[in-house]
py3Dmol code that shows the C-alpha trace and the ligand (Angstrom):
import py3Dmol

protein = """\
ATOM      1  CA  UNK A   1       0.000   0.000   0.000  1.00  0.00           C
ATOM      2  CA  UNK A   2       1.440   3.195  -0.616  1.00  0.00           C
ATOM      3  CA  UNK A   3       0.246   6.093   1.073  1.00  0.00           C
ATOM      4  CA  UNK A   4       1.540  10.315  -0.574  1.00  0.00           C
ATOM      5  CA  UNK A   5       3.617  12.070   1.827  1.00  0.00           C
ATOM      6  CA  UNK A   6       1.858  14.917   2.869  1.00  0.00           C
ATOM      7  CA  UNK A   7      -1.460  13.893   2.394  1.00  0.00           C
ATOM      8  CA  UNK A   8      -4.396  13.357   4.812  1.00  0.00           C
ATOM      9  CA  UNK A   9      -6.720  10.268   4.775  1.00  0.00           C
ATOM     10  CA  UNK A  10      -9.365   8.520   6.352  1.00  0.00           C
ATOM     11  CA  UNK A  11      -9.091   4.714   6.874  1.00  0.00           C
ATOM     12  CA  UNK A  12     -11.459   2.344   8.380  1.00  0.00           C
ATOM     13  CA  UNK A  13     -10.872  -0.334  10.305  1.00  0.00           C
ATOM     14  CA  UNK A  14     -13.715  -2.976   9.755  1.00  0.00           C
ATOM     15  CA  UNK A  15     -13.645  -5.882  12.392  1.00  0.00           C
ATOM     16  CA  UNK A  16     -14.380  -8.821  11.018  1.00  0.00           C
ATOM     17  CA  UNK A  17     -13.380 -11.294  14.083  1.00  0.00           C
ATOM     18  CA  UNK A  18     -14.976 -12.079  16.977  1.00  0.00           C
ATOM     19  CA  UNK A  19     -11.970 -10.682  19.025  1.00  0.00           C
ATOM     20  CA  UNK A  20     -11.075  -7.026  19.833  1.00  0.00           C
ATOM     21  CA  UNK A  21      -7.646  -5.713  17.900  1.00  0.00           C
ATOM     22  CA  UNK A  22      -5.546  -2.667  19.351  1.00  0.00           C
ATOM     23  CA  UNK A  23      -5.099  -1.595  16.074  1.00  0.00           C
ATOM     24  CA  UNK A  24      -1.440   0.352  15.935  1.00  0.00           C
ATOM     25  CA  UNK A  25      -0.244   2.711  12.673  1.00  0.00           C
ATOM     26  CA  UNK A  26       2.994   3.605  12.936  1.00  0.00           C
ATOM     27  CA  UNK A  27       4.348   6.980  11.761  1.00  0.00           C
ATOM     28  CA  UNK A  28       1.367   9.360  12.914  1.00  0.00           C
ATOM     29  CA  UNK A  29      -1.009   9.904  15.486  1.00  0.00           C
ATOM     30  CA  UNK A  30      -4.630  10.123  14.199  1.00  0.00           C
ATOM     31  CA  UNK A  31      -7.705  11.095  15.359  1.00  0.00           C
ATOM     32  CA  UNK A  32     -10.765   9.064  16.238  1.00  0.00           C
ATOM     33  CA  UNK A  33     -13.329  10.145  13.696  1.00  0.00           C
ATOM     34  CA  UNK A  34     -15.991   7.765  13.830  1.00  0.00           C
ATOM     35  CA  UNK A  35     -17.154   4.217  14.942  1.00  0.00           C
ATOM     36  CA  UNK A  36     -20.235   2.584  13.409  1.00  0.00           C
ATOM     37  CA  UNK A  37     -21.930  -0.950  12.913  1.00  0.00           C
ATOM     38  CA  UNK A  38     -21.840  -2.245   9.913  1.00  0.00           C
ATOM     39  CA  UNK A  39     -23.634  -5.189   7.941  1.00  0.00           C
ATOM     40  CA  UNK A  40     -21.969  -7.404   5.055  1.00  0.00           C
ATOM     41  CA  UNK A  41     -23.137  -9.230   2.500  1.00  0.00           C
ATOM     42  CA  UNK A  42     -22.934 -12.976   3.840  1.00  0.00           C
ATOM     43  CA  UNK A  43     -24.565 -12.456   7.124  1.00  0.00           C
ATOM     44  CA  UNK A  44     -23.739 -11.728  10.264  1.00  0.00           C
ATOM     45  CA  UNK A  45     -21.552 -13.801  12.554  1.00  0.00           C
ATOM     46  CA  UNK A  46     -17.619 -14.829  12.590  1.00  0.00           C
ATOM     47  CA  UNK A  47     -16.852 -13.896   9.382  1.00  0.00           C
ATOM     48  CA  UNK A  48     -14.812 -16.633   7.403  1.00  0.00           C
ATOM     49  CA  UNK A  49     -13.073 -15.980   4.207  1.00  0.00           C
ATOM     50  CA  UNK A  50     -13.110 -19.543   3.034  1.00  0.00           C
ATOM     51  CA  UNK A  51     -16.704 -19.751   2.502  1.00  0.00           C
ATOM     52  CA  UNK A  52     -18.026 -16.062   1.950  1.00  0.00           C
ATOM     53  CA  UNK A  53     -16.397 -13.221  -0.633  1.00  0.00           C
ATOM     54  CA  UNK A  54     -17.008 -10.290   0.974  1.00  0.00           C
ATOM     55  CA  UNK A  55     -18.011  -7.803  -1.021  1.00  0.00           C
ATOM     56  CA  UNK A  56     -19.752  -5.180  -0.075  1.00  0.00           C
ATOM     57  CA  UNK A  57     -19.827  -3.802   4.009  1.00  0.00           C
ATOM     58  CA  UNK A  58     -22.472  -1.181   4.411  1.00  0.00           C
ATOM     59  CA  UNK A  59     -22.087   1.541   7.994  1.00  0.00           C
ATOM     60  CA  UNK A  60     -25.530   1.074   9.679  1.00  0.00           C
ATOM     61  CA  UNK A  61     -25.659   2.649  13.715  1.00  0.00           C
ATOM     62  CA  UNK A  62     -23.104   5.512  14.570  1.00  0.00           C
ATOM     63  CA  UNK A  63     -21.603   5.343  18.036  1.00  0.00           C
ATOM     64  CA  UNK A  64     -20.078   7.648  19.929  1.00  0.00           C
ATOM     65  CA  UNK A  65     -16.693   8.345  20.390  1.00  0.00           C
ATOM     66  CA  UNK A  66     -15.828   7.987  23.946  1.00  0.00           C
ATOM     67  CA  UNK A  67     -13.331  10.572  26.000  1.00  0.00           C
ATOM     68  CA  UNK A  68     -11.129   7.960  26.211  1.00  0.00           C
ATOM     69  CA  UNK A  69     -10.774   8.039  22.314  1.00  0.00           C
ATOM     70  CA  UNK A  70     -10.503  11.740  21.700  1.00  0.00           C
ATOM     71  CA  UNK A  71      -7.269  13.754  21.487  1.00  0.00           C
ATOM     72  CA  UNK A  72      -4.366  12.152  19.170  1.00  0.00           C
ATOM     73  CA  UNK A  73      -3.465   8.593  19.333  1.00  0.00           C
ATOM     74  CA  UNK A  74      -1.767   5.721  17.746  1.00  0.00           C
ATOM     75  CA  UNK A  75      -3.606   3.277  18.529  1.00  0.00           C
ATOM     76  CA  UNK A  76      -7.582   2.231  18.767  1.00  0.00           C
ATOM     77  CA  UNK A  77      -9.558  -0.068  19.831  1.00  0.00           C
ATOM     78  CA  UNK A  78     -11.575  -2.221  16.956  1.00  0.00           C
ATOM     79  CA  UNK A  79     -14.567  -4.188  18.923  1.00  0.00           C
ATOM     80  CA  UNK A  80     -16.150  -7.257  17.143  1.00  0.00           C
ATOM     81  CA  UNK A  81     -18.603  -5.828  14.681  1.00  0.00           C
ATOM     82  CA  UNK A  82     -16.926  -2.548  14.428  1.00  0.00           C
ATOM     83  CA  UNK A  83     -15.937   0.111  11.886  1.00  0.00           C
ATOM     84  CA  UNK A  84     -13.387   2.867  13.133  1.00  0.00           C
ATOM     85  CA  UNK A  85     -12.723   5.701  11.199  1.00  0.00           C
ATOM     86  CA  UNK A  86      -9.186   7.333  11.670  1.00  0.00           C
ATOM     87  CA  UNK A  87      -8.093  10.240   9.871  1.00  0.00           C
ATOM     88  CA  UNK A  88      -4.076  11.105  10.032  1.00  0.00           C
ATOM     89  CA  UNK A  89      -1.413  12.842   7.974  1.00  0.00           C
ATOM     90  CA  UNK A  90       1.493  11.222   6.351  1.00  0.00           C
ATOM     91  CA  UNK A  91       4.533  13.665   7.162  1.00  0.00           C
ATOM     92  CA  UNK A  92       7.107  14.396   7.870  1.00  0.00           C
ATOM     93  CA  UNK A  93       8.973  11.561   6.853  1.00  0.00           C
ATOM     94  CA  UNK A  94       8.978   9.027   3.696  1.00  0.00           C
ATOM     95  CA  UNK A  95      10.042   5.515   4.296  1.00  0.00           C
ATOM     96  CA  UNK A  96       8.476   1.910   5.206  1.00  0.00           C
ATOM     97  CA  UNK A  97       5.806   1.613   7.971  1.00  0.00           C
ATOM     98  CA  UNK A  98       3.322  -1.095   9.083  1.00  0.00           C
ATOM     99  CA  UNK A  99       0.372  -1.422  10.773  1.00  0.00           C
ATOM    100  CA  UNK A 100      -0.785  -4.148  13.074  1.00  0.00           C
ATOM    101  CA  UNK A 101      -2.443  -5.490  15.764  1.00  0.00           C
ATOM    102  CA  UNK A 102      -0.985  -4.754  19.226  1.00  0.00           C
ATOM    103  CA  UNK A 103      -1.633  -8.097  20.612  1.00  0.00           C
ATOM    104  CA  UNK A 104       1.604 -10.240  19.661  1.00  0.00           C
ATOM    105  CA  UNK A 105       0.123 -13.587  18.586  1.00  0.00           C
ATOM    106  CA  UNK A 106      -2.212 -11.579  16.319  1.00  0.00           C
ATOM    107  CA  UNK A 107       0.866  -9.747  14.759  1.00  0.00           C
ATOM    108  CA  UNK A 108       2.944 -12.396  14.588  1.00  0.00           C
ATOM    109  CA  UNK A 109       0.054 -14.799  12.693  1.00  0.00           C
ATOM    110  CA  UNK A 110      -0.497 -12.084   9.799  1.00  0.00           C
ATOM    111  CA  UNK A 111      -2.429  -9.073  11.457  1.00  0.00           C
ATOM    112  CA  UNK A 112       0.904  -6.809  10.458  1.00  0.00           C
ATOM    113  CA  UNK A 113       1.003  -5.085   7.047  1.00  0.00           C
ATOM    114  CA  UNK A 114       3.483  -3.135   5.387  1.00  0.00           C
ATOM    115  CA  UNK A 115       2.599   0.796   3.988  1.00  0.00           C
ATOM    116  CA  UNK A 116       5.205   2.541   2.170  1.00  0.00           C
ATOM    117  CA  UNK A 117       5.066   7.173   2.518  1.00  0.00           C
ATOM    118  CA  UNK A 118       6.562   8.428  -0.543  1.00  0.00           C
ATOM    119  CA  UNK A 119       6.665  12.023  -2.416  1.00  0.00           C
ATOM    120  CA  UNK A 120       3.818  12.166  -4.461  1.00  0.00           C
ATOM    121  CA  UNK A 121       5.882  12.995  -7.816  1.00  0.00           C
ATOM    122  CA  UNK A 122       7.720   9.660  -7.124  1.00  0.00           C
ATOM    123  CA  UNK A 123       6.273   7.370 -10.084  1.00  0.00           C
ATOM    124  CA  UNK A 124       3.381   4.264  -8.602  1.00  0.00           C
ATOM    125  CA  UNK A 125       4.573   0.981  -7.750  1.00  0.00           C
ATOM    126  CA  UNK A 126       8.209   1.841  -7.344  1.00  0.00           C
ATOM    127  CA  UNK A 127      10.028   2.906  -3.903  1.00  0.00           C
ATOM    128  CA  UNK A 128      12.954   3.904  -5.931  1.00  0.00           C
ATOM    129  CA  UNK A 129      12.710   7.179  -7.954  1.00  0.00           C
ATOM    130  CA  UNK A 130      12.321   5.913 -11.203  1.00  0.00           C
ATOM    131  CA  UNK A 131      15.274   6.742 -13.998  1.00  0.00           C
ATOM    132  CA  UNK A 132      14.130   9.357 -15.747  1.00  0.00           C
ATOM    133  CA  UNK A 133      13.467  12.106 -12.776  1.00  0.00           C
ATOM    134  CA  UNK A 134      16.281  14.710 -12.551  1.00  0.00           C
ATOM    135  CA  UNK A 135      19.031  14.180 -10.571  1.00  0.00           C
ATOM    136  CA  UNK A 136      18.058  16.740  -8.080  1.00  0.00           C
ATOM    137  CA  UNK A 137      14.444  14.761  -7.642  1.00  0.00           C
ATOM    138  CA  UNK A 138      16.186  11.336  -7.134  1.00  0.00           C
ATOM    139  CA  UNK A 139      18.637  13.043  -4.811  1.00  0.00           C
ATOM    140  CA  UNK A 140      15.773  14.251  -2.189  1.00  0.00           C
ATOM    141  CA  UNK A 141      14.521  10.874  -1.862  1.00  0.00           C
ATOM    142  CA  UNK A 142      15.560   9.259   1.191  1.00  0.00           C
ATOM    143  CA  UNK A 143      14.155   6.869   3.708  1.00  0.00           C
ATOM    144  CA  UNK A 144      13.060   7.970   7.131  1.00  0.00           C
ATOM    145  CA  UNK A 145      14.133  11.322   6.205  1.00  0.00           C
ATOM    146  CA  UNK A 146      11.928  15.140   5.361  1.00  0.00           C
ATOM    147  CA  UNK A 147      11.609  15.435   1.355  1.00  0.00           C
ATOM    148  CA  UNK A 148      12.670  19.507   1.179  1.00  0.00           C
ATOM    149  CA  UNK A 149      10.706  20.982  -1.980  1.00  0.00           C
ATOM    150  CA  UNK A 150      12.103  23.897  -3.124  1.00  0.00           C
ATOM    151  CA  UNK A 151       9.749  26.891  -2.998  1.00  0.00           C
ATOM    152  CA  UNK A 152       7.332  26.962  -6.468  1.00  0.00           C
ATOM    153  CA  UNK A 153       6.526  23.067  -5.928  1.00  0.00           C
ATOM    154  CA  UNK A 154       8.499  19.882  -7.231  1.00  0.00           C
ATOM    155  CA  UNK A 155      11.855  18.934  -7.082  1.00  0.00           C
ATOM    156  CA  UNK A 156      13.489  20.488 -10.800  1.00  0.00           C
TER     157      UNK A 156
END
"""
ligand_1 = """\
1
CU
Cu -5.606 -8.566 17.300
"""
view = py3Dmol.view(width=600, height=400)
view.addModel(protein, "pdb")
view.setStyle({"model": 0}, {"cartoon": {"style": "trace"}})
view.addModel(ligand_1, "xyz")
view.setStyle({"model": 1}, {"stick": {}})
view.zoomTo()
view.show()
């Protein structure tokens, strides 16, 4: 997954378990913006990949954002049968992050995925500038370090 440096998003986390995840993104805090039920096509119940193909999850009762939620964080709590909405932004630094689940058996059996935060004038599907940028673009590309633009926009 690849993620623009810079920019601000809104994920959800949609638990599909019957177990609650302390769900961790590294790199930012992020605010709480939402929690809501949801329904899926396939029913309700422990959702299990094998026999449904999920395709469509639909937000049905908002709930309220507790005080122990609010202010910035980097981690929440996904309940059975929840959505979360977090909203962050991806600065200052480029490089390779994950996100996981804080509980360790959970991270260490799959719930831990990779997100890379690059310049958004670096070419899709590459981490490496690609050859063609100028010099001076492939130069200010480095790893767990600020991307300096020049005033006036991009890298020349
Ligand atoms: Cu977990």
């Amino acid at each position: 997954m690849r993620v623009n440096l810079g920019a601000t998003e809104l994920w959800y986390v949609v638990n599909l378990s019957p177990d609650t995840h302390p769900i961790q993104v590294h790199l930012v805090d992020f605010a709480v913006q939402r929690r809501f039920g949801f329904e899926r096509d396939g029913g309700t119940g422990v959702f299990d990949p094998s026999a449904v193909t999920l395709a469509r999850i639909t937000a049905t009762d908002a709930w309220p954002i507790g005080p122990e939620m609010q202010g910035p964080k980097d981690t929440v709590r996904a309940n059975p049968g929840e959505m979360v909405g977090i909203a962050m932004t991806f600065a200052p630094f480029p490089s390779h992050y994950v996100y996981h689940c804080h509980i360790l058996e959970h991270e260490d059996h799959g719930m831990m995925r990779p997100f890379v935060v690059v310049p958004p004038w670096v070419p899709h599907h590459e981490h490496e500038p690609k050859a063609g940028l100028s010099d001076r673009a492939r130069r200010s590309f480095r790893p767990g370090q600020p991307v300096v633009h020049p005033a006036g926009g991009e890298p020349a």
